[in-house]
C-alpha positions in Angstrom: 38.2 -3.2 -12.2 35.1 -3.3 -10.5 34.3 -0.4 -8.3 31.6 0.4 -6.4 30.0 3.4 -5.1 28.6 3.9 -1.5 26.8 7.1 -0.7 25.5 6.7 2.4 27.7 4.0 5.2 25.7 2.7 7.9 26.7 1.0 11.3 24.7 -2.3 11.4 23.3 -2.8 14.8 21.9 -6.5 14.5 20.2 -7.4 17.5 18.5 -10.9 18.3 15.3 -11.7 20.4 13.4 -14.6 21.2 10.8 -12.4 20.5 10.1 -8.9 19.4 7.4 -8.0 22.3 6.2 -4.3 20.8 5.5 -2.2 24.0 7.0 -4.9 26.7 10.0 -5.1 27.9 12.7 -7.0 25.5 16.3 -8.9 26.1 19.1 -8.8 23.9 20.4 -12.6 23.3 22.8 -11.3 20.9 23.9 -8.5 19.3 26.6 -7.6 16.5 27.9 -4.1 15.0 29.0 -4.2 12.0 31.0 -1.3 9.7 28.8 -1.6 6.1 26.9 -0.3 3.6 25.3 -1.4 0.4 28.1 -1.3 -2.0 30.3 -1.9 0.6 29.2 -5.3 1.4 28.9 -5.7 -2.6 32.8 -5.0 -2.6 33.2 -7.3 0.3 31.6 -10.1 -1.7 33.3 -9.9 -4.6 36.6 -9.8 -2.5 35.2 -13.2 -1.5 34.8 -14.5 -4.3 38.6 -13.9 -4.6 38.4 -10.5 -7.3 40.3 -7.2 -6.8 37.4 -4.6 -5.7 37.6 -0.7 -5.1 35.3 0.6 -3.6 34.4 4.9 -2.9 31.5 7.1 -1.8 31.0 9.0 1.5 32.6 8.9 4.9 32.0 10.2 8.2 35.2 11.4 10.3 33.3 9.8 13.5 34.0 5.9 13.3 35.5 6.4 9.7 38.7 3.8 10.3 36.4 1.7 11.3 34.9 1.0 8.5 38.3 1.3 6.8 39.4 -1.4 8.8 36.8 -4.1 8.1 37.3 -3.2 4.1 41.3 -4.0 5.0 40.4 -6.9 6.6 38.5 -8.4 3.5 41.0 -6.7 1.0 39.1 -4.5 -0.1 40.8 -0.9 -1.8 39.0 2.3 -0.9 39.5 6.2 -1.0 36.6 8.0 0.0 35.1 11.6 0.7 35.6 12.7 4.2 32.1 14.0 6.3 32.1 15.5 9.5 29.6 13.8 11.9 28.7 10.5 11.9 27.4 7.3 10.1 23.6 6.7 10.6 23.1 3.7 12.3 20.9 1.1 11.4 19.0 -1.5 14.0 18.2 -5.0 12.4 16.1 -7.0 15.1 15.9 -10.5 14.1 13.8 -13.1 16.3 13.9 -16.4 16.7 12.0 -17.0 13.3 14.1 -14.9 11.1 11.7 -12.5 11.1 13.8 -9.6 10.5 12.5 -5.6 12.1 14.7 -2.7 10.6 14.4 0.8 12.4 17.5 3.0 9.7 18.6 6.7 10.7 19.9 9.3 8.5 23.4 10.1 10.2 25.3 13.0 9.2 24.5 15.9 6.0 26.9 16.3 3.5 27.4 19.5 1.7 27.1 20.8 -2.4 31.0 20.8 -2.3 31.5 17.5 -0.7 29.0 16.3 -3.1 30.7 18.1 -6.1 34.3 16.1 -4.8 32.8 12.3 -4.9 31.4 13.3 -8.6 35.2 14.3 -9.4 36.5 11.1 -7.8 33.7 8.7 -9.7 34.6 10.4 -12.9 38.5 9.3 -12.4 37.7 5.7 -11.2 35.5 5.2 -13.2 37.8 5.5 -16.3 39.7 2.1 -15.2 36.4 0.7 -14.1 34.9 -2.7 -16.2 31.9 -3.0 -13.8 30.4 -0.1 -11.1 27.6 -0.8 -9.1 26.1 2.4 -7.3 23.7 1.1 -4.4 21.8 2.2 -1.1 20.3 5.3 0.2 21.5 8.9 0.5 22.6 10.8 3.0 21.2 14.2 4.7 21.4 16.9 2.2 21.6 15.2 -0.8 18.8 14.4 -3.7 17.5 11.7 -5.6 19.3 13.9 -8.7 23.0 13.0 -7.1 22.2 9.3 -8.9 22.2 10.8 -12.4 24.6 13.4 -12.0 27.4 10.1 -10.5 26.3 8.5 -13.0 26.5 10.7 -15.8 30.2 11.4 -15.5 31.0 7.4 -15.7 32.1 6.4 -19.1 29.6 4.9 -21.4 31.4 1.6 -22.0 31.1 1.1 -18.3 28.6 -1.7 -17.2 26.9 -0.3 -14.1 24.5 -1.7 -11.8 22.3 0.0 -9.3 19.9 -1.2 -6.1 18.1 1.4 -5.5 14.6 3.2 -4.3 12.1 4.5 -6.7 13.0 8.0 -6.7 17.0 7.5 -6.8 17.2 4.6 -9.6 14.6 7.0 -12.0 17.4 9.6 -11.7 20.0 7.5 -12.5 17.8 5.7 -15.1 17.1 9.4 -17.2 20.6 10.0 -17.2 22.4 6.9 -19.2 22.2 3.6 -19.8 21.8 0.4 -16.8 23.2 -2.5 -17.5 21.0 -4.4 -14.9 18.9 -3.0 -11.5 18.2 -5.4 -8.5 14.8 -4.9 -7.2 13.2 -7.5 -4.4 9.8 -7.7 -5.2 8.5 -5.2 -2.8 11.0 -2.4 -5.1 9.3 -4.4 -8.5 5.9 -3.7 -7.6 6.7 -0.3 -6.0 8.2 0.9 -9.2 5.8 -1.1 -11.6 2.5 0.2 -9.9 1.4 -3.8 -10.4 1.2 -6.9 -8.4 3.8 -9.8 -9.2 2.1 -12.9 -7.8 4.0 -15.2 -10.4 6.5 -15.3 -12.5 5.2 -14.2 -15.5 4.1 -11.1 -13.4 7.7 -10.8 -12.4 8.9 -10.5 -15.7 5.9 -8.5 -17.1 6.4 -6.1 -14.4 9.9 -5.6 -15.4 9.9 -4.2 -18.3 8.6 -0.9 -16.3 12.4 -0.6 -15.8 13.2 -1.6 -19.0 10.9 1.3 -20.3 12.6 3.6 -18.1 15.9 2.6 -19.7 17.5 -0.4 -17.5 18.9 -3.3 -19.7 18.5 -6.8 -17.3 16.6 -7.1 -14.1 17.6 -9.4 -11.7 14.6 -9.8 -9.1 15.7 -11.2 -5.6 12.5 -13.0 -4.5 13.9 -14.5 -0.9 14.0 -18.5 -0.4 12.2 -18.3 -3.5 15.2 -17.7 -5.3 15.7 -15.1 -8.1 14.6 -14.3 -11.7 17.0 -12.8 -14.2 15.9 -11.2 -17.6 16.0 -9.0 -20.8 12.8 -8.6 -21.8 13.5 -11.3 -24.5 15.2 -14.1 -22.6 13.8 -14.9 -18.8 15.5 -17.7 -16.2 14.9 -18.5 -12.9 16.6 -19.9 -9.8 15.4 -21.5 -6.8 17.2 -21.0 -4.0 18.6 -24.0 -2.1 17.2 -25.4 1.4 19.1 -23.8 4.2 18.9 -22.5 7.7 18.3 -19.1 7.9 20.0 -17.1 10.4 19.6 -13.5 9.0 18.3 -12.1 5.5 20.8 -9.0 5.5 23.0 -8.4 2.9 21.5 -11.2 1.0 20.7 -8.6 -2.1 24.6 -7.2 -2.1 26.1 -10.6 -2.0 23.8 -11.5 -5.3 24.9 -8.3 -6.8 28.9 -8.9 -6.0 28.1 -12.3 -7.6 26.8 -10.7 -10.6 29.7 -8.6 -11.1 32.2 -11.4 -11.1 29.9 -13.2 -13.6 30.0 -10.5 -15.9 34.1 -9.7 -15.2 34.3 -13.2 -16.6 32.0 -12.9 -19.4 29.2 -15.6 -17.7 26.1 -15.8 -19.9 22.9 -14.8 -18.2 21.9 -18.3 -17.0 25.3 -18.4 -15.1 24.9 -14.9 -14.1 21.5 -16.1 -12.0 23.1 -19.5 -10.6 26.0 -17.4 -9.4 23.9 -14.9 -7.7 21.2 -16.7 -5.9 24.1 -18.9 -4.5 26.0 -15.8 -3.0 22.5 -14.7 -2.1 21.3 -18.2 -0.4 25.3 -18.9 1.0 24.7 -15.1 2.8 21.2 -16.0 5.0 23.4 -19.0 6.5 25.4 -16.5 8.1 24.2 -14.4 11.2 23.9 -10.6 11.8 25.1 -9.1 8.8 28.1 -11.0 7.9 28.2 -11.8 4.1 28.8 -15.3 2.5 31.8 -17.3 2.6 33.5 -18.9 -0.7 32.9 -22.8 0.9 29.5 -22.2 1.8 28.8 -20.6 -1.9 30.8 -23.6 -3.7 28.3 -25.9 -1.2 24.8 -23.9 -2.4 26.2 -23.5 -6.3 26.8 -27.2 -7.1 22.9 -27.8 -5.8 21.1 -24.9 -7.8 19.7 -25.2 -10.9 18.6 -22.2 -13.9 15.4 -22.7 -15.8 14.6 -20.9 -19.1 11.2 -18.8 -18.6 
């Protein structure tokens, strides 16, 4: 099974401009709400890419079924941890040149015992779990320590993935064992303390989280495609030529990718191809709809992996 763990669900505002006037006057051409979150749209993927997914973490008794619907609607199995309050929601303003503008909220706390319940769910999902990937931020009320301490009840022979910030993926990284982290290359040099111009930086810089215990790094590097490595083997991907119509959810649908390559025992090469073509097959969609399987077949026959 893969499972996947979403601490804090967000409703996706995606709002599109001709142009983002700061301090004028702006109207709306478009605009979408969507019911998401990062591992959500992760277990949304892999449902796309036609693999069983559950999916858990935290939910908020205002709009809740909503978000239960959509994961329904994309058969997707769920059983979450009840909030009172509501979601955060998150505004994506895209313009006309894909330039994308993000203004996130925090949305409701969540208390010690709710937080104590979700560690207690993990632990028995977990035990039937092949694959987890925990991913996003956290909610009010809850510390960068709740990453190890999800983590640490998660059985060892359990490949887990995280997508996380600084703080929350050095948690989880002091507490066990990652089988691979997904930084863009903003989160890379964040966490490195070093500038990755090329490559070579890329991979350089990624042994930071190889120091800190990760395994593999996969680097999501835009229309620039991805790099995927070890710390002994390296591979990139370049993305294919497409029209971009919004960059969200790009990063989950590379990591739902993953996961099926790995369910399938894909080699590392395959691993990358799969991912940047989920990744590339999600910016063709707009707001923050995720990839479909045609489109990905489309991008994956035109990508190519090269060995570093």
């Amino acid at each position: 099974m893969i499972l996947t763990i979403c601490p804090n669900p967000s409703i996706d505002c995606t709002i599109e401009l001709d142009s983002l006037n700061v301090g004028k006057l702006n109207r709306i051409a478009n605009k979408v709400e969507t019911y998401s979150g990062k591992a959500l749209n992760v277990a949304i993927g892999v449902a796309r890419l036609n693999e069983e997914c559950f999916t858990t973490g935290f939910m908020f008794e205002d709009h809740g079924r909503l978000f239960e619907h959509n994961l329904e609607k994309n058969g997707v199995s769920y059983d979450f941890v009840y909030n009172k309050g509501s979601a955060r929601v998150n505004y994506k303003i895209i313009d006309k040149k894909s330039m994308l503008t993000e203004i996130n909220d925090k949305g409701g706390e969540v208390s010690e015992k709710k937080q104590r319940e979700l560690i207690e769910k993990v632990k028995v999902l977990s035990e039937k779990a092949e694959i987890l990937v925990m991913s996003g931020s956290l909610p009010k009320g809850v510390s960068p320590e709740f990453y190890g301490e999800v983590l640490s009840v998660v059985p060892e022979n359990v490949k887990v993935i995280i997508d996380a910030e600084k703080e929350n993926a050095l948690c989880a990284l002091k507490t066990r064992k990652i089988f691979m982290v997904k930084p863009n290359l903003t989160e890379l040099e964040k966490f490195s303390g070093e500038k990755a111009e090329t490559l070579a930086d890329m991979v350089r810089c990624s042994k930071k989280y190889m120091e800190a215990g990760a395994e593999n790094v996969l680097i999501s590097m835009g229309a620039e495609g991805a790099v995927y490595t070890d710390g002994n083997e390296s591979f990139y991907c370049k993305s294919a030529s497409v029209a971009v119509n919004s960059t969200v959810g790009a990063g989950d649908s590379m990591i739902a990718a993953a996961c099926v390559a790995l369910k399938h025992g894909k080699g590392k090469a395959e691993l990358l191809k799969m991912s940047v073509a989920a990744g590339t097959a999600a910016v063709t969609t707009s707001g923050t709809n995720l990839f479909y399987k045609d489109k990905y077949d489309e991008i994956y026959s035109k990508i190519f992996v090269e060995r570093l």
